[in-house]
N, C-alpha and C positions, 0 to 999 in steps of 0.2 A: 389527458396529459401523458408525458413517457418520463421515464425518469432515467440519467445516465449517471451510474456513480464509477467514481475512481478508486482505486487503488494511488497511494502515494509516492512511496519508496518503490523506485523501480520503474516507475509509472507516467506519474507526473514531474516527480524531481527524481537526478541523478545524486545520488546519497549515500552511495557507493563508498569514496571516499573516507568520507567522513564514517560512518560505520565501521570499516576495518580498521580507522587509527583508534577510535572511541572502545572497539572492541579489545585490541592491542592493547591500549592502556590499564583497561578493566580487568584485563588476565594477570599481567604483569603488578597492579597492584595489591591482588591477592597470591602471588609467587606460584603464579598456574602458567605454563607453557596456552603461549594463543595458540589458537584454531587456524584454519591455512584462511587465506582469503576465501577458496573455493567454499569453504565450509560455512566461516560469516557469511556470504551471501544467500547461502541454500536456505537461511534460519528467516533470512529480512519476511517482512508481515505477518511473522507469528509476534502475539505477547511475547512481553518482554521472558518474564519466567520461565514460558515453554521453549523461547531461544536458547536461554543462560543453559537450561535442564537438559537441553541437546547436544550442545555443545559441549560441555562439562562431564558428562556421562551420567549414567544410571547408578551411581554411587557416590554421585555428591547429595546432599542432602538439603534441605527446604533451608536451613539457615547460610549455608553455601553459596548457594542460590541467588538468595535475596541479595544477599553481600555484593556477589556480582554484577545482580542489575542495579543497583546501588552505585557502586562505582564505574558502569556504564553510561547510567544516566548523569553522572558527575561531566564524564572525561566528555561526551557529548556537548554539554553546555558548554563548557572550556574550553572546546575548540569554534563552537558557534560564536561564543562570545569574543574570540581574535578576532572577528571581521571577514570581510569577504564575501564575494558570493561562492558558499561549499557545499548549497543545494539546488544548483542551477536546474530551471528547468528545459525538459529535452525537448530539441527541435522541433520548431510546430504545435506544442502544449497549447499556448498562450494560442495562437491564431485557433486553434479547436475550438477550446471553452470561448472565445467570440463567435465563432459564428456558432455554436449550437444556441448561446446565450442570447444568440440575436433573434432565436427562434419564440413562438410565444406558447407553443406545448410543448417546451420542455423545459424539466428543473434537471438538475443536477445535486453531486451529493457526494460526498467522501464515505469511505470506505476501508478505514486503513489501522494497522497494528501499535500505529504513533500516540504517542499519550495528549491528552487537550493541549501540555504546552509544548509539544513537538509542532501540533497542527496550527496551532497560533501564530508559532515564531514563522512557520512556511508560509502561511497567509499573509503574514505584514511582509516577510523579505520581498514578496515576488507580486503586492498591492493585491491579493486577490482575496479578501475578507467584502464580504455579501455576496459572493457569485456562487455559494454552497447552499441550498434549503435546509439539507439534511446533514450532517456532520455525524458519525458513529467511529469510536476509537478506542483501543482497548484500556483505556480506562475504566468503560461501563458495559464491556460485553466480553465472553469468552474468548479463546484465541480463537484465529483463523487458524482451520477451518469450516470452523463454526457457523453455521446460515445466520445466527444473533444478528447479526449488524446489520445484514442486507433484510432480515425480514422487521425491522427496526424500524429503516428508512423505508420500507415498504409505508407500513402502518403509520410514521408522520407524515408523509406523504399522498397520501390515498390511490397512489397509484397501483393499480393490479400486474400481479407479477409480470404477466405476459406481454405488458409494455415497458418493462427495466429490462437493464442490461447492466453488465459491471465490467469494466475495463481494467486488465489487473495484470501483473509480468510475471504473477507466480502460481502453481498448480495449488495452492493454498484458498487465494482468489478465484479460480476456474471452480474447484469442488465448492465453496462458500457459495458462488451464484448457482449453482446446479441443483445443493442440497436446498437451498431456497424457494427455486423455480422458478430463476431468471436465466436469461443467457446470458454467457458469459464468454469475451475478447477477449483474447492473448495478446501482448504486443512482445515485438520480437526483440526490442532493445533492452529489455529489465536482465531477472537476475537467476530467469530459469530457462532452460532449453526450450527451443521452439517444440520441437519432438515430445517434452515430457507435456505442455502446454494441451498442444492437441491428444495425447493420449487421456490426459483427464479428462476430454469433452467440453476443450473451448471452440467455440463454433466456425471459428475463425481465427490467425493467428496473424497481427497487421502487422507488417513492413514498417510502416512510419506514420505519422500521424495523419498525415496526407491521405490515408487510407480509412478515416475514423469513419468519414459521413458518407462516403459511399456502402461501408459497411451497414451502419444504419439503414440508410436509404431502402436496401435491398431487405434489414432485418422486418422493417414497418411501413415496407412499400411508400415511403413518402415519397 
């Protein structure tokens, strides 16, 4: 069996959006000047805390902190809960995970900084609850980029490293599958430079999804 995990934010869903008003609200309702866009996005697939802590500086302190993912995780739900689709996924997502899932060696698997009910609410908006085996999220593991999550879903999975792969938009995801010892995909639409992508040692940096399973193809000669 091969096992393909994703990354989320960035990845799978465009989340973009919603992230910087969510962050914007959470700054503003502790009387803290936001972070530029440029900067909310550099943080997307770290835990929550190691985002807040980055962004905030090295002189805010653990009750500061909390406060802000606190109120992050509030303005989030409140803008989920308006409606809408404001985690669409990116062109080509959905036609991927078909056809890999039409394959019969391979599982799939998440990967990603989002808390259980982050990864809940994206599974119902977009129908796609049973098409994960493996599911890991920083609820139950250290930040990215931490190997935690990927050598997680290694171990529920029984798959050997050197047939996973993790597909991810941030050099966070790149070093998590590397310190692992899995390969690891860049995709060029998330929320990190293609340049910083490949300088971490992603082995490939894809264009669009249309590039997933030839990527494969070539990684496990199938």
């Amino acid at each position: 069996m091969y096992l393909v995990l994703f990354d989320v934010d960035g990845t799978l869903v465009d989340s973009q959006h919603m992230i910087v008003a969510a962050m914007n609200r959470a700054f503003a309702a502790v009387g803290r000047a936001a972070p530029s866009r440029a900067e909310t996005l550099s943080v997307v697939g770290l835990s929550l805390a190691e985002a807040m802590t980055r962004l905030a500086g090295p002189d805010v302190g653990a009750n500061a902190v909390d406060t802000l993912a606190h109120a992050y995780k509030t303005a989030y739900f409140d803008l989920r809960r308006s409606g809408g689709d404001q985690e669409p996924l990116y062109p080509g997502a959905r036609a991927a995970l078909d056809a890999l899932a039409a394959r019969d060696d391979v599982l799939l698997g998440l990967a990603t900084g989002k808390s259980h009910r982050g990864i809940r609410a994206v599974l119902d908006l977009h129908d796609l609850n049973g098409r994960f085996v493996t599911i890991q999220c920083a609820d139950d593991h250290p930040s990215k980029p931490h190997p935690a999550m990927v050598l997680a879903a290694l171990a529920e999975t029984g798959v050997a490293p050197e047939r996973a792969v993790i597909l991810g938009d941030t050099t966070f995801d790149v070093t998590m599958g590397r310190s692992a010892g899995i390969v690891a995909l860049g995709v060029a639409w998330g929320y990190h430079a293609v340049e910083d992508l490949a300088a971490a040692g992603a082995e490939t940096v894809l264009a669009d999804y249309a590039d997933l399973m030839p990527a494969l193809a070539r990684r496990f000669a199938w």
